[in-house]
MDAnalysis code that builds the backbone (N, CA, C; Angstrom):
import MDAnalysis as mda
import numpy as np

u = mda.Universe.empty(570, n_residues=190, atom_resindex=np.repeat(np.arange(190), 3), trajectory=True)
u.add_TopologyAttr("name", ["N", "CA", "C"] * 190)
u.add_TopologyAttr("resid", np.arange(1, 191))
u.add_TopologyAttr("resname", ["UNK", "UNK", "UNK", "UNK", "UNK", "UNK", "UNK", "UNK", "UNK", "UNK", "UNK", "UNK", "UNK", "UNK", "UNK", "UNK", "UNK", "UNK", "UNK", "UNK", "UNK", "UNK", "UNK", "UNK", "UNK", "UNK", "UNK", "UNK", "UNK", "UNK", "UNK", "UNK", "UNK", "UNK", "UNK", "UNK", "UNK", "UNK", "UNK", "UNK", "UNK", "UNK", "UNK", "UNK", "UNK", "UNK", "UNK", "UNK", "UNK", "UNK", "UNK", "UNK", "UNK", "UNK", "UNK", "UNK", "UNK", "UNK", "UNK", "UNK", "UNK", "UNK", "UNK", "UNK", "UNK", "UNK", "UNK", "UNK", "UNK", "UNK", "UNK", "UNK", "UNK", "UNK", "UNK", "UNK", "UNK", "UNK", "UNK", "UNK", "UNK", "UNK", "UNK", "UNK", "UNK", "UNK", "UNK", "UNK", "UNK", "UNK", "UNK", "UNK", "UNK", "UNK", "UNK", "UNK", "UNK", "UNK", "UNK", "UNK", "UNK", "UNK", "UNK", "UNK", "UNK", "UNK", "UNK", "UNK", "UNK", "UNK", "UNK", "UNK", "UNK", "UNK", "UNK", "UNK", "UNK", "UNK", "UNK", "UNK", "UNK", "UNK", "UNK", "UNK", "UNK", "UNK", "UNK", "UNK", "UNK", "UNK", "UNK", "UNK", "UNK", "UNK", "UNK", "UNK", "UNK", "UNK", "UNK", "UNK", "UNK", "UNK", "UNK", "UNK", "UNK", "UNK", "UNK", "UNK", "UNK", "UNK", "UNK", "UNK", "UNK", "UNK", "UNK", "UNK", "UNK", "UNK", "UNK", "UNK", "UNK", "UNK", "UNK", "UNK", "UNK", "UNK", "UNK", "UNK", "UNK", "UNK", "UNK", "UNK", "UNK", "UNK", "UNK", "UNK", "UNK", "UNK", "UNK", "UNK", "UNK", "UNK", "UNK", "UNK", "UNK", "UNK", "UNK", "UNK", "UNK", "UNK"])
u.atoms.positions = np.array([
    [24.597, 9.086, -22.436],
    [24.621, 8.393, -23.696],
    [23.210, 7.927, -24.030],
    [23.076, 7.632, -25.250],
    [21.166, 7.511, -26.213],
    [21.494, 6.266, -26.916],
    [20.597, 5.568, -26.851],
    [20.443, 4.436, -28.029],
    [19.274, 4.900, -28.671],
    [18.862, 4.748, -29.690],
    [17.973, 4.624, -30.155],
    [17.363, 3.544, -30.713],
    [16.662, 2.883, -30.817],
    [16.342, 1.776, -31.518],
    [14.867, 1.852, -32.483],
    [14.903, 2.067, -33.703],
    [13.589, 2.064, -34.579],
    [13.669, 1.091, -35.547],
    [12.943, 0.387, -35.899],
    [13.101, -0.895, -37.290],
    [13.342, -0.164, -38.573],
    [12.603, 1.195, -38.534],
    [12.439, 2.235, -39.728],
    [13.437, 3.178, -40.214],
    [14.502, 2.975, -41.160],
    [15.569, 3.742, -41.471],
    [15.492, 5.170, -41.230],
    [14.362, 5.870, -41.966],
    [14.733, 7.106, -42.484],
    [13.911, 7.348, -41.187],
    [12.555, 6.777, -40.450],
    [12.636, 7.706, -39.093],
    [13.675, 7.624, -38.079],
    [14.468, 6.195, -38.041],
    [15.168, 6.412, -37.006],
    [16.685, 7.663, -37.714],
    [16.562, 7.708, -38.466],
    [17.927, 9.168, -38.610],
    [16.917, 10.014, -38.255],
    [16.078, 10.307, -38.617],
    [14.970, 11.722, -38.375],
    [15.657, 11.970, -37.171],
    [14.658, 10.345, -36.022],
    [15.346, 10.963, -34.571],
    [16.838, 11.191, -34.341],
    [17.463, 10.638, -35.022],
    [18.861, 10.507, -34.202],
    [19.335, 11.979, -34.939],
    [19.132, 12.677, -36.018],
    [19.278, 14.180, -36.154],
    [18.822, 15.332, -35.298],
    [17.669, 14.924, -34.749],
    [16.831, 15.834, -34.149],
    [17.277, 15.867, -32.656],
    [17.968, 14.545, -32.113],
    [18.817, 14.210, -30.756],
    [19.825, 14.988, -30.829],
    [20.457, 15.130, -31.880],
    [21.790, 15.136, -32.326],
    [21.929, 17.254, -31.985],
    [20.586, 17.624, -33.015],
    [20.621, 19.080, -32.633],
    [20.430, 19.685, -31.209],
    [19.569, 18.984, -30.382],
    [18.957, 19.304, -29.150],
    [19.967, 18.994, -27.984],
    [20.918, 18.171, -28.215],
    [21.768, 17.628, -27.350],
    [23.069, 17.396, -28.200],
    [23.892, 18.155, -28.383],
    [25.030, 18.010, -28.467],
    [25.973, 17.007, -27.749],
    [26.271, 17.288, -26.743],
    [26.945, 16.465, -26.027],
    [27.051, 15.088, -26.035],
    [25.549, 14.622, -26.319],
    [25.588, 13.320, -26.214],
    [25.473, 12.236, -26.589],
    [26.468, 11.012, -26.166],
    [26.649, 10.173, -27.776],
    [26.033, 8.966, -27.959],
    [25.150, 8.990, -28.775],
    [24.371, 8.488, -29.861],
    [24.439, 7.240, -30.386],
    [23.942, 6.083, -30.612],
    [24.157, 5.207, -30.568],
    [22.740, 4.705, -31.079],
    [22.816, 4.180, -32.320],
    [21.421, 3.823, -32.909],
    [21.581, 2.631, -33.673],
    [19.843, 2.040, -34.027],
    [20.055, 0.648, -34.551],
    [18.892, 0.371, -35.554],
    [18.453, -0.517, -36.594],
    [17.181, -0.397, -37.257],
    [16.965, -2.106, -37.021],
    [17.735, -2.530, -36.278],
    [18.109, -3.707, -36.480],
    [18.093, -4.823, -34.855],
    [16.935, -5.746, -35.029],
    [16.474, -6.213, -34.140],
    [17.909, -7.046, -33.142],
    [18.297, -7.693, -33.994],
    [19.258, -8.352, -33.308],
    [20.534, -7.732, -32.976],
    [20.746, -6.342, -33.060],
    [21.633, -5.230, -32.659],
    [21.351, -4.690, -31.615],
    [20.890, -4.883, -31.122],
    [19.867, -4.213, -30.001],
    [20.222, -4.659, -28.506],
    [20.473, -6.005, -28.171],
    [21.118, -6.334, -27.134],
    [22.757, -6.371, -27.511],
    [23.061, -6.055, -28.714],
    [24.894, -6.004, -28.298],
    [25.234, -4.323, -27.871],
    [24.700, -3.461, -28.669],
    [24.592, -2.406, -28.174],
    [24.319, -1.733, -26.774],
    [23.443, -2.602, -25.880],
    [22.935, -2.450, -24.445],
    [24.456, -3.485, -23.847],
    [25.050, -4.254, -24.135],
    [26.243, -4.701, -23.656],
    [27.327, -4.077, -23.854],
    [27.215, -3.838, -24.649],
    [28.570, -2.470, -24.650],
    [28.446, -1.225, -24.377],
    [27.452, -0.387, -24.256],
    [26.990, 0.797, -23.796],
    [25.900, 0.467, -22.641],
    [26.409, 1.912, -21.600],
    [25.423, 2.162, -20.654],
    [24.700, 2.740, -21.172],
    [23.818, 2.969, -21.391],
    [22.933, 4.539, -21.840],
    [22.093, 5.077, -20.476],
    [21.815, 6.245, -20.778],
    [21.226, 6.964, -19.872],
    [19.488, 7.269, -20.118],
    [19.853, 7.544, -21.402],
    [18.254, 7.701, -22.130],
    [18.287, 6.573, -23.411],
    [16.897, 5.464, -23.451],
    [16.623, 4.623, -24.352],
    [15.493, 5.318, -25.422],
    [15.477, 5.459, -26.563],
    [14.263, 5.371, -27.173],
    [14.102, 4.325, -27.620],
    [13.220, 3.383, -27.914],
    [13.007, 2.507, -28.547],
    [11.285, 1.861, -28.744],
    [11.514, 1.608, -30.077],
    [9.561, 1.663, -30.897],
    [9.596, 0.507, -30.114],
    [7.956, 0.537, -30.110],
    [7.545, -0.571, -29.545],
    [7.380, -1.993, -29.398],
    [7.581, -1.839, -30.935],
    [7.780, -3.025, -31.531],
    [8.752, -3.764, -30.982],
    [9.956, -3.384, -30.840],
    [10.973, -3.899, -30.143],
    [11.226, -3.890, -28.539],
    [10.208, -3.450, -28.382],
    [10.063, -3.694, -26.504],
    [10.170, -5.202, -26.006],
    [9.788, -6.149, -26.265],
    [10.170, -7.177, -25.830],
    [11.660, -7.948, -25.812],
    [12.233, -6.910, -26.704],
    [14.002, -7.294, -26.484],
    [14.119, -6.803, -25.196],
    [13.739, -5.843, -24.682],
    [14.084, -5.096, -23.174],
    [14.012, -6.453, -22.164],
    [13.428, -6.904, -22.023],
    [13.385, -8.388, -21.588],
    [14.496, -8.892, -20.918],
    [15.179, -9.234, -22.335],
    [16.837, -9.987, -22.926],
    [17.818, -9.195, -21.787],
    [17.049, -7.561, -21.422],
    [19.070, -6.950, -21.323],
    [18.336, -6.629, -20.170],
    [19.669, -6.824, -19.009],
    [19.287, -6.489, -17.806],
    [19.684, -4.486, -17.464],
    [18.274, -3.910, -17.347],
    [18.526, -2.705, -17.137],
    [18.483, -2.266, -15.852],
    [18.877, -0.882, -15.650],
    [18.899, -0.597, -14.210],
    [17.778, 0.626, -14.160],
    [17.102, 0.096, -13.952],
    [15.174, 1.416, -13.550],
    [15.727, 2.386, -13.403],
    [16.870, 2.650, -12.373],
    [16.498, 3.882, -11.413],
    [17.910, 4.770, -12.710],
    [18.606, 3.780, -13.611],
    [20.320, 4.734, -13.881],
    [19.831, 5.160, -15.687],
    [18.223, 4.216, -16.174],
    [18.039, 4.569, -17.474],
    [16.600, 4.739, -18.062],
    [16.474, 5.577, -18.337],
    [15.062, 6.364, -18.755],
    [14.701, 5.553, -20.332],
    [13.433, 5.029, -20.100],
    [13.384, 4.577, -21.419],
    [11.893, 4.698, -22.223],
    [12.115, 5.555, -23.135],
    [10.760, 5.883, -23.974],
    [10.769, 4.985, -25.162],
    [9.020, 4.931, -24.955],
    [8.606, 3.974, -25.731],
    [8.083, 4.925, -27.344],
    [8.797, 4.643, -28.629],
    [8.099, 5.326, -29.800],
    [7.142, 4.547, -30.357],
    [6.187, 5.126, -30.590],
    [5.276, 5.196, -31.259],
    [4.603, 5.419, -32.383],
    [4.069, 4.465, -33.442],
    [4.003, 5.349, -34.946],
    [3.002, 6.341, -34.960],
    [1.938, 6.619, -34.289],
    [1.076, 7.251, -34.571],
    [0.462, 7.926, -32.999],
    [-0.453, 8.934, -32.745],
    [-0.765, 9.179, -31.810],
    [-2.029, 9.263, -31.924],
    [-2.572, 8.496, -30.765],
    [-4.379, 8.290, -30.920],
    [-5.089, 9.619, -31.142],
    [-5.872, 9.131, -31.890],
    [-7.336, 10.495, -32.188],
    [-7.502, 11.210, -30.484],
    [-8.310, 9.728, -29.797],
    [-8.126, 10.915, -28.219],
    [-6.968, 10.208, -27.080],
    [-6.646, 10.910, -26.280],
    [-5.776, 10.507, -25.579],
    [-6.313, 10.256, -23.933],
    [-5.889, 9.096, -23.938],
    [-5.731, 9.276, -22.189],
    [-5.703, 10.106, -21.329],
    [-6.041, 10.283, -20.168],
    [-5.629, 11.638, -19.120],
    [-4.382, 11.117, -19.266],
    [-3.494, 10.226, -19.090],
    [-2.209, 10.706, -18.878],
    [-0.889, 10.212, -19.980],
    [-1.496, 10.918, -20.940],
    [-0.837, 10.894, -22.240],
    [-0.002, 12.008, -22.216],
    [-0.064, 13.032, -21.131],
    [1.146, 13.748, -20.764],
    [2.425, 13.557, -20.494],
    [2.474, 12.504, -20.314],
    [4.096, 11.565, -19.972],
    [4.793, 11.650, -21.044],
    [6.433, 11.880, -20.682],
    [7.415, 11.942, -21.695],
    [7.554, 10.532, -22.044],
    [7.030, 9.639, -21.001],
    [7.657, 7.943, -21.876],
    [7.279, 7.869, -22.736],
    [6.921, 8.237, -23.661],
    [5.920, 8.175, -25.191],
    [6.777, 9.373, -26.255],
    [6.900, 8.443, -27.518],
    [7.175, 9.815, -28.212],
    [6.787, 9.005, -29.332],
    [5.743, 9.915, -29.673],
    [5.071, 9.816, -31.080],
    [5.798, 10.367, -32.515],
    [5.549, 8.879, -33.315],
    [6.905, 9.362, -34.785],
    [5.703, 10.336, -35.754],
    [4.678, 10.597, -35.507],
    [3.934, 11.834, -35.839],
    [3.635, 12.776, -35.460],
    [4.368, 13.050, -34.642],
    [4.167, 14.359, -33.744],
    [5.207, 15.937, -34.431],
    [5.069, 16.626, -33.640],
    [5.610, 17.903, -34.719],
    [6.909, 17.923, -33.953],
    [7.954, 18.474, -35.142],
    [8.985, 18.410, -34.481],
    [9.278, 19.311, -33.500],
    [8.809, 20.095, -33.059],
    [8.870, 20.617, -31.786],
    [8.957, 20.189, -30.902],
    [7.517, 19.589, -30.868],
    [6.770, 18.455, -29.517],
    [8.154, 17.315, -29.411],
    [8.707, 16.845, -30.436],
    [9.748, 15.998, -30.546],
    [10.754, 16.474, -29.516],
    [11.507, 17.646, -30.256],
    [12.506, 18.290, -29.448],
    [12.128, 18.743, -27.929],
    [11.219, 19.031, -27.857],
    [10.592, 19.391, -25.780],
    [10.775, 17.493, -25.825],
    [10.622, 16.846, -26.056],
    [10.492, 15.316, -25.556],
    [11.691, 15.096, -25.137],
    [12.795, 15.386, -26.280],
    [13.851, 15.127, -26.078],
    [14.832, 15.513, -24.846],
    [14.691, 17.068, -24.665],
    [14.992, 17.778, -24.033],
    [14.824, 17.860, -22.189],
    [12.717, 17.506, -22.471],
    [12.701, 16.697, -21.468],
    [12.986, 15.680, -20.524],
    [13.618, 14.481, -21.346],
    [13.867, 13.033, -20.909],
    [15.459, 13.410, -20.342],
    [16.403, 13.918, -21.735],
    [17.732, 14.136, -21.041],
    [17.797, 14.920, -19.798],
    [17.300, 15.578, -19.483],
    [17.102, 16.293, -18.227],
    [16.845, 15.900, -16.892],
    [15.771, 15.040, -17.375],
    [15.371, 13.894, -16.382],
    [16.002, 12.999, -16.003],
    [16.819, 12.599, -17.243],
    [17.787, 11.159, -16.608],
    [19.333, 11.826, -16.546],
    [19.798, 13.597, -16.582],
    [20.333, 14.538, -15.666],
    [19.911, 14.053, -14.743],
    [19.335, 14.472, -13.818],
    [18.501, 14.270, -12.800],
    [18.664, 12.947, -11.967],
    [18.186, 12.061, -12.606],
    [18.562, 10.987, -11.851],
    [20.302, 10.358, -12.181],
    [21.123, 11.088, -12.743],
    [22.140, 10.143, -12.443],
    [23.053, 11.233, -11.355],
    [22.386, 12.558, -10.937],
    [22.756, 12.993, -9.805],
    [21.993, 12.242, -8.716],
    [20.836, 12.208, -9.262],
    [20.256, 11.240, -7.481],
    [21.067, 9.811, -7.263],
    [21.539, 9.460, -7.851],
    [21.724, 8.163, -7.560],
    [23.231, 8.087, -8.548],
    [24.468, 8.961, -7.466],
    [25.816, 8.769, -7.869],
    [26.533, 7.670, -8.162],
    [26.938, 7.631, -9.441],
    [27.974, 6.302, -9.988],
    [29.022, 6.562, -9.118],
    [29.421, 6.823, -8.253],
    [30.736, 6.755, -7.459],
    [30.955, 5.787, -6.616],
    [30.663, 4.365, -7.222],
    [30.715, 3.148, -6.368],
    [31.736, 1.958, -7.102],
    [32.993, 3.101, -7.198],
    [33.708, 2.157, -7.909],
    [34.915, 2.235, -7.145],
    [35.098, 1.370, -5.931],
    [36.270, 1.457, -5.127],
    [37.671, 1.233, -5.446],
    [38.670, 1.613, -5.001],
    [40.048, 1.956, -5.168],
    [40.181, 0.629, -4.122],
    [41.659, 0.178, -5.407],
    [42.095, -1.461, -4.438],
    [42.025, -0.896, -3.225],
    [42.660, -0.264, -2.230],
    [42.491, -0.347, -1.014],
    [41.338, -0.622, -0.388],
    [40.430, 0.499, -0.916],
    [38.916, 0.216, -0.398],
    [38.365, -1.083, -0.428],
    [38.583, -2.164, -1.760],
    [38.189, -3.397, -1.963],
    [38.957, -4.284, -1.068],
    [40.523, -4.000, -0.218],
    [40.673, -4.784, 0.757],
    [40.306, -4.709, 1.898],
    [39.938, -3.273, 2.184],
    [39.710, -3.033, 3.192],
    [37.988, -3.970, 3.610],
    [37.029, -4.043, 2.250],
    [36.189, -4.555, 2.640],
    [36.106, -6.007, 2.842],
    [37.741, -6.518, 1.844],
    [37.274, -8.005, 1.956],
    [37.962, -8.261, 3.769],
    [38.515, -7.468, 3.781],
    [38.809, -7.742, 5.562],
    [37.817, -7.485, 6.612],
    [36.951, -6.668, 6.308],
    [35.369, -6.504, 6.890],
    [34.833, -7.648, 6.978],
    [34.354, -8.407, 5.825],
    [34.075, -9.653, 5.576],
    [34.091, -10.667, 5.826],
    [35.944, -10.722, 6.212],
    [35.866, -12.000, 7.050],
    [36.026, -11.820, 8.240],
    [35.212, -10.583, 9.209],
    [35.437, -10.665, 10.136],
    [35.953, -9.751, 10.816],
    [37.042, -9.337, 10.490],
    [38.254, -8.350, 10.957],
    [37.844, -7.398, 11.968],
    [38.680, -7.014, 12.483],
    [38.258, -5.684, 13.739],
    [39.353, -5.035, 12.740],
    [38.965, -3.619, 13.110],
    [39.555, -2.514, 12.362],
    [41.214, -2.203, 13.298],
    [41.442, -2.993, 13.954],
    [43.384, -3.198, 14.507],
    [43.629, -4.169, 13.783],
    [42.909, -5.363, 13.729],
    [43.363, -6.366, 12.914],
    [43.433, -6.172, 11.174],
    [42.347, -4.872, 10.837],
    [42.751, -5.137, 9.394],
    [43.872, -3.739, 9.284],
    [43.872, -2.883, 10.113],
    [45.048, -2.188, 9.882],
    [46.195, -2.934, 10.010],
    [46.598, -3.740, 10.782],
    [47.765, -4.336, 10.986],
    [48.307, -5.214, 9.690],
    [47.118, -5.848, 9.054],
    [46.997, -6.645, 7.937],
    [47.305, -5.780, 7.018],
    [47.197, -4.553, 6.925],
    [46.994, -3.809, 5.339],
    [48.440, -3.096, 5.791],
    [49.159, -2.844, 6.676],
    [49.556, -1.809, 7.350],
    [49.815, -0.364, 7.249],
    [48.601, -0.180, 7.835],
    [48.443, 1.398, 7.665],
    [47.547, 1.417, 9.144],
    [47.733, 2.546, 9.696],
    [46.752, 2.615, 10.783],
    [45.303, 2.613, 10.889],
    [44.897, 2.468, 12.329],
    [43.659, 1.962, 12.274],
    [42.533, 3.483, 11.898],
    [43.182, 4.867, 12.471],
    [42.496, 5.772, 12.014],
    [42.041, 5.544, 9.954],
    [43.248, 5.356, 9.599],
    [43.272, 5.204, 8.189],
    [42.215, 4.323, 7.771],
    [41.696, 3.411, 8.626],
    [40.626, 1.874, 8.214],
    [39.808, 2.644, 8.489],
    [39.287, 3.538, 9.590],
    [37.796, 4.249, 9.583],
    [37.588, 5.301, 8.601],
    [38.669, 5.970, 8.256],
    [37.974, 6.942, 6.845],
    [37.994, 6.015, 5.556],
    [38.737, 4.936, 5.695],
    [38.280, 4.345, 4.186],
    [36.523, 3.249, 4.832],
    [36.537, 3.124, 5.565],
    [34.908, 2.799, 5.844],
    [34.189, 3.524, 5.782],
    [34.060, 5.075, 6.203],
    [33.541, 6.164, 5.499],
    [32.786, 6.292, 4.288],
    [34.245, 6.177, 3.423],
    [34.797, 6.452, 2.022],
    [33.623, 5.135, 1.486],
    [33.619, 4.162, 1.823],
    [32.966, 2.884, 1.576],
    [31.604, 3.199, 1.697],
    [31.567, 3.329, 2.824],
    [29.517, 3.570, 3.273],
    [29.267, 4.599, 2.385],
    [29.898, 5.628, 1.805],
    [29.612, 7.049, 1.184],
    [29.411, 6.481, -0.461],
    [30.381, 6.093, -0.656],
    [30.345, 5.163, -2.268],
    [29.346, 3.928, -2.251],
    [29.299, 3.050, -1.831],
    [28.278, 1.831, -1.553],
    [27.173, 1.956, -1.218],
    [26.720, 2.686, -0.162],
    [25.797, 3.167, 0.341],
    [25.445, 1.823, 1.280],
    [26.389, 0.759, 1.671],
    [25.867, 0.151, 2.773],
    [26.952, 0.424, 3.738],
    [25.890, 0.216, 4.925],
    [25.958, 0.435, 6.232],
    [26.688, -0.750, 7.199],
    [26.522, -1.992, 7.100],
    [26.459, -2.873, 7.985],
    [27.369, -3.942, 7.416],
    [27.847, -4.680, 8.040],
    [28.903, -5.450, 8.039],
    [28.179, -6.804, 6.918],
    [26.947, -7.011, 7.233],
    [26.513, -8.359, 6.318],
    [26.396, -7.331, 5.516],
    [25.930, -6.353, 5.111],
    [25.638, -5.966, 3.824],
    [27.472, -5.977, 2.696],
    [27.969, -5.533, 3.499],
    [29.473, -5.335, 2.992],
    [30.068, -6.909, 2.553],
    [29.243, -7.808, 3.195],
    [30.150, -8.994, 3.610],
    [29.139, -9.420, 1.853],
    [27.893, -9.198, 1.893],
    [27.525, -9.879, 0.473],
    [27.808, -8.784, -0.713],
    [28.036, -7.908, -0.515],
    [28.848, -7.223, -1.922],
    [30.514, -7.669, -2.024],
    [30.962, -7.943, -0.982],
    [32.229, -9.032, -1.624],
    [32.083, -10.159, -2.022],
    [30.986, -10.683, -1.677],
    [30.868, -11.767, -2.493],
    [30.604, -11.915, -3.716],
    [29.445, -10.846, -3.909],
    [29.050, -11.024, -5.270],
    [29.808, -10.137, -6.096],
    [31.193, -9.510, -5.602],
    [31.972, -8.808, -6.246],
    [33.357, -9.764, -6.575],
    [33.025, -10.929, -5.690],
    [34.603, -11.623, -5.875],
    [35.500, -11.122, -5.052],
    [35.328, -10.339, -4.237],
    [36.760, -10.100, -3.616],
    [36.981, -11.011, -2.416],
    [36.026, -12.250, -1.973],
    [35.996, -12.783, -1.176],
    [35.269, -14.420, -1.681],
    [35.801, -15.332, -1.332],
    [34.751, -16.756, -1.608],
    [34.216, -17.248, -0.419],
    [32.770, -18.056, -0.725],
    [32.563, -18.456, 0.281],
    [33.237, -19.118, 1.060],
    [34.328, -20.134, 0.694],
    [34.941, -20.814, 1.152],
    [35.823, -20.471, 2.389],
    [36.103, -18.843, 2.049],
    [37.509, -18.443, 2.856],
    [36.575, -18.275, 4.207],
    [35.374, -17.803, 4.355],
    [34.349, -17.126, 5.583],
    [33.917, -18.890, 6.676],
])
């Protein structure tokens, strides 16, 4: 998913047409409008941000995730000379040819392809899994939380598996503070 964000009507449709041809698939979500800008980032994940510069200091306001959203900065104009590393897709100049536009575009979605295979959303556990960890948590040996859940104890090591594989933690404190800060556990009960 794309937000776009430009203050400028008729460029921000420019881009959001030119998104629109290059990427089908993906849905679109645009704003000209400063104070639209963080409700839009609350209700949508996006994957790829454009947004002018001008409005970079709203980025601030919304808590993003570096590694799950790619975010280019537009630009009205592109300097006479450029930097050595004015090669970077984070930049997309609203004077540039629409070509150069569309490789930008094309580029970035690809890229943040890319990273939402490196770094799998599959960390959204199934109630079991979430008891199984809040029984980690407080402690439990894997007889005691099979007995508790009742299902066998083989059954508690592939959903710890299943856990370390989705979560990506390893270790019992690490497990023990993602229930916390998930709620499935209070401090109180530990």
């Amino acid at each position: 998913m794309i937000i776009i964000a430009i203050p400028n009507i008729i460029p921000l449709k420019g881009l959001v047409s030119l998104v629109q041809e290059t990427d089908v698939g993906s849905k679109i979500y645009y704003t000209a409008k400063e104070n639209e800008i963080i409700e839009l980032f609350s209700i949508h994940k996006p994957s790829v941000v454009y947004i002018h510069s001008s409005f970079l200091h709203i980025l601030k306001a919304v808590n993003l995730d570096e590694h799950q959203v790619r975010v280019i900065r537009v630009i009205n104009e592109k300097p006479v000379s450029l930097p050595q590393e004015s090669t970077t897709f984070g930049i997309l100049y609203m004077d540039d040819t629409e070509a150069s536009v569309k490789r930008n575009i094309k580029r970035n979605i690809a890229l943040s392809n890319k990273q939402d295979a490196s770094h799998p959303k599959e960390n959204n556990l199934s109630d079991r899994e979430k008891g199984v960890v809040r029984e980690i948590a407080l402690g439990r040996t894997n007889k005691e939380i099979a007995d508790n859940l009742f299902i066998s104890a083989h059954t508690v090591i592939t959903h710890r598996k299943n856990i370390t594989r989705k979560l990506g933690v390893k270790t019992v404190s690490g497990l023990t503070v993602y229930a916390i800060l998930n709620k499935l556990i209070q401090m109180e009960e530990m």
